[in-house]
C-alpha positions as a Python dict, from the first residue, in 0.01 Angstrom:
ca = {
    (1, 'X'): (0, 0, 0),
    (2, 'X'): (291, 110, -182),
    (3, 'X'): (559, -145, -321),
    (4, 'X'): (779, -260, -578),
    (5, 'X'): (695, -510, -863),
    (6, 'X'): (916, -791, -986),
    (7, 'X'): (967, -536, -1285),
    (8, 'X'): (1157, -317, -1087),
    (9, 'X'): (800, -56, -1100),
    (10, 'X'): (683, 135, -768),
    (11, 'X'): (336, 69, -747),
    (12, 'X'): (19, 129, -504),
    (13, 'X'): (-237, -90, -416),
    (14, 'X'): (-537, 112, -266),
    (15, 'X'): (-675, -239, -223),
    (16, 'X'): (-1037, -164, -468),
    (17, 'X'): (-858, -104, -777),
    (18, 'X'): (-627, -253, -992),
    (19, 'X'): (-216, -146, -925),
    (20, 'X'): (-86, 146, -993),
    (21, 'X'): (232, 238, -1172),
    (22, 'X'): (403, 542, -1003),
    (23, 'X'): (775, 497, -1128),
    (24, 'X'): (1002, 269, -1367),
    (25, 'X'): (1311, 174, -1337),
    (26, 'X'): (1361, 199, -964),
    (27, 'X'): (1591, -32, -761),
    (28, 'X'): (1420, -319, -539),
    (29, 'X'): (1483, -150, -217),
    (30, 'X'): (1277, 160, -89),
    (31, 'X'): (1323, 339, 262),
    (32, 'X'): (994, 506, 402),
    (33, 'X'): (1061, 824, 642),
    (34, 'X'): (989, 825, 994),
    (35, 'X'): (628, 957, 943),
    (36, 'X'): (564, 707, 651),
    (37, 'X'): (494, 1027, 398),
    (38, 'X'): (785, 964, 181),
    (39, 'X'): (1032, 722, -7),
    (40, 'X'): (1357, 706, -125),
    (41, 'X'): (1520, 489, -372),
    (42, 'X'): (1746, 473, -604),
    (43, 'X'): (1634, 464, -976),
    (44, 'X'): (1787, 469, -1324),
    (45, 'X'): (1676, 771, -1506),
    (46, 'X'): (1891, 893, -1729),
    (47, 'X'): (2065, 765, -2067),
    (48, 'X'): (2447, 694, -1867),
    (49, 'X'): (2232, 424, -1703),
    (50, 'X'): (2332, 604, -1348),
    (51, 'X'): (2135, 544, -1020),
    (52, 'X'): (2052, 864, -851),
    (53, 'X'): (1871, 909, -547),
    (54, 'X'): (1501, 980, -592),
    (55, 'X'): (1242, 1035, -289),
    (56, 'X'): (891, 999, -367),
    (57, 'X'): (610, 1185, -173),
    (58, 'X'): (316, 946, -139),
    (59, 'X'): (59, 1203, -66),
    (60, 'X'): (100, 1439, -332),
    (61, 'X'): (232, 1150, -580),
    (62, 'X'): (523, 1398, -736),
    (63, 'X'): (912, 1274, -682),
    (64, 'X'): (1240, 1465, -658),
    (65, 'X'): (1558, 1370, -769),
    (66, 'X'): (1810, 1411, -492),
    (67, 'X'): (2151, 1308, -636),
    (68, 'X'): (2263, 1439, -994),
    (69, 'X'): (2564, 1216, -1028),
    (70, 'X'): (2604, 1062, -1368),
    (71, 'X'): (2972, 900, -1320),
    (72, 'X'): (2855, 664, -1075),
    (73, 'X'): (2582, 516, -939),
    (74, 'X'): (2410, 615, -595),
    (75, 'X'): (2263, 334, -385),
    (76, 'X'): (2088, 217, -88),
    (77, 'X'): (1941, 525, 64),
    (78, 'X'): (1764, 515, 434),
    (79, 'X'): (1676, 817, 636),
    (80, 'X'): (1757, 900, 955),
    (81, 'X'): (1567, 849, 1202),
    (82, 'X'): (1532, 1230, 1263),
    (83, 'X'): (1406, 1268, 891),
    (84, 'X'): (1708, 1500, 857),
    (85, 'X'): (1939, 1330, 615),
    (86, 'X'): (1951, 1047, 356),
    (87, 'X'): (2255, 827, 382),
    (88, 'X'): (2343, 624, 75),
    (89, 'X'): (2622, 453, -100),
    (90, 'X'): (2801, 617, -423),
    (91, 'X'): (3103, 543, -628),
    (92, 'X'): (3167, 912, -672),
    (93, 'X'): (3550, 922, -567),
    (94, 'X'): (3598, 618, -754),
    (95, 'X'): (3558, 430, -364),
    (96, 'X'): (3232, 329, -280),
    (97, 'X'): (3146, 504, 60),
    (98, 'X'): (2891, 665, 269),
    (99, 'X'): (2715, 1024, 237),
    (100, 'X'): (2494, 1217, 387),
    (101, 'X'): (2246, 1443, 213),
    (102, 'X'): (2058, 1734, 445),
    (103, 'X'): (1741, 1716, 288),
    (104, 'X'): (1628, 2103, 348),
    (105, 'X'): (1962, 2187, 176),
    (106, 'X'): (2007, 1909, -38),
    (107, 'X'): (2415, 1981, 46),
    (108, 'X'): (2629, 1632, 21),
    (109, 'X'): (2894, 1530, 257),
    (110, 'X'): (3100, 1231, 217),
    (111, 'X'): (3133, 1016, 546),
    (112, 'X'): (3356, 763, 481),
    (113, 'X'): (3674, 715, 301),
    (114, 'X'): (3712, 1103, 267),
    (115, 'X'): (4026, 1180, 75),
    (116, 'X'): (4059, 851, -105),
    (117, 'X'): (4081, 855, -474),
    (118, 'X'): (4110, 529, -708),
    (119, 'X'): (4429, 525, -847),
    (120, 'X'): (4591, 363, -1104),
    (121, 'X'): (4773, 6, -1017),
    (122, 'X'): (4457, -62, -792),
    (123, 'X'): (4462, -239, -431),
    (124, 'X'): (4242, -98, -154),
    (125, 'X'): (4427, 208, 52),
    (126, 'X'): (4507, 201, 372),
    (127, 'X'): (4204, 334, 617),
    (128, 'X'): (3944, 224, 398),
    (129, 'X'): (3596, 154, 487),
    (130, 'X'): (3433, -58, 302),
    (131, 'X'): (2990, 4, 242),
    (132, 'X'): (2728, -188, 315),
    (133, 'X'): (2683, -565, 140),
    (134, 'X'): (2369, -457, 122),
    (135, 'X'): (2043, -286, 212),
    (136, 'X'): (1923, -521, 443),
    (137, 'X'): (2263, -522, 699),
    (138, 'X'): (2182, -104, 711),
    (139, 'X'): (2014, 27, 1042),
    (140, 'X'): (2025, 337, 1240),
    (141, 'X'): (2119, 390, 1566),
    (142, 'X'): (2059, 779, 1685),
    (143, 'X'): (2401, 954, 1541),
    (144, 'X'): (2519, 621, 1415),
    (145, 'X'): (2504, 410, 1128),
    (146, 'X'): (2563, 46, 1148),
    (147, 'X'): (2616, -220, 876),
    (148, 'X'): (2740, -522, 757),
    (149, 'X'): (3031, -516, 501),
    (150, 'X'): (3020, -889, 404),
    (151, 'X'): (3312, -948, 680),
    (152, 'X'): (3182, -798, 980),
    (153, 'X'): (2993, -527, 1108),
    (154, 'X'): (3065, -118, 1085),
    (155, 'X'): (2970, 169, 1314),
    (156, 'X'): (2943, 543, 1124),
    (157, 'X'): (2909, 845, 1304),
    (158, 'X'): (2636, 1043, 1093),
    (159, 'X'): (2755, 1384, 1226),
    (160, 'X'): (3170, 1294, 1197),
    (161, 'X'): (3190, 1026, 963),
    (162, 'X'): (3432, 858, 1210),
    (163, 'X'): (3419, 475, 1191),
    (164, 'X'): (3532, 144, 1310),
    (165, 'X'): (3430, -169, 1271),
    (166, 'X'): (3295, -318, 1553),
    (167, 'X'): (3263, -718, 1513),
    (168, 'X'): (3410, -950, 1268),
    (169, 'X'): (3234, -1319, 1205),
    (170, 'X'): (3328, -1653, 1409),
    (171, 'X'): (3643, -1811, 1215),
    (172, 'X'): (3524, -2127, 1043),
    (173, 'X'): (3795, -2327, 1252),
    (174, 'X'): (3763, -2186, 1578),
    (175, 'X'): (3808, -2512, 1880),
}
């Protein structure tokens, strides 16, 4: 059994012996592939205190960083159901939005909110998308992503990045 500790430490459990520590400073939330041979997370590893994406392969016990983005963090990572790409959540273009990283090529392609760039004065542009609240809203769907934002629920295309938001919640003072 793999899992992760109160102290923020992946760990396996073979069930005879005592836990072991595989990796610090990882993020609560870990994605297994489709097969069940690998993880990814996010995890703090360097001395910006960044979150990069880092898969974990539980048979051979070695892990690979994915992301090297030190400006912002990189979050919530799931796979695909095809095993193809890792979607997660980064700050990169000063917007957090959604990627996609082919993992054969390890190339990164921003999904939502392409084009967007914080700029000074603030306020949210026009055509923004906003992520997921969290992990636990995230779920895929074939080509699609879909997600809760915190006020209603999202729809991704994987391959286009196209989105639209596809529910919002009851009004408190509907009759």
């Amino acid at each position: 059994m793999v899992y992760v500790s109160a102290g923020l430490v992946l760990k396996k459990w073979d069930f005879k012996n005592n836990p072991t520590d595989l990796m610090e400073r990882i993020l609560p939330h870990v994605a297994f592939s489709s097969d069940g041979k690998k993880l990814v997370m996010s995890q703090t590893i360097n001395q910006f205190e960044s979150n990069q994406i880092v898969e974990y392969d539980i048979e051979t016990g070695k892990s690979e960083e994915l992301t090297h983005n030190y400006d912002s963090d990189d979050n919530m990572p799931v796979y695909t159901n095809d095993g193809k790409y890792v979607i997660f959540v980064s700050g990169r273009t000063g917007y957090a939005s959604l990627y996609k990283m082919e993992r054969a090529s390890k190339k990164i392609v921003q999904l939502t909110n392409v084009g967007m760039e914080r700029k000074s004065g603030g306020g949210i542009p026009e055509g923004y998308v906003p992520p997921p609240m969290d992990y636990k809203s995230i779920e895929i769907k074939g080509d699609k992503i879909e997600y809760f934002d915190g006020e209603g629920n999202w729809e991704v295309n994987i391959i286009t990045g196209d989105a639209k938001k596809i529910s919002q919640p009851a009004s408190d003072t509907q009759l």
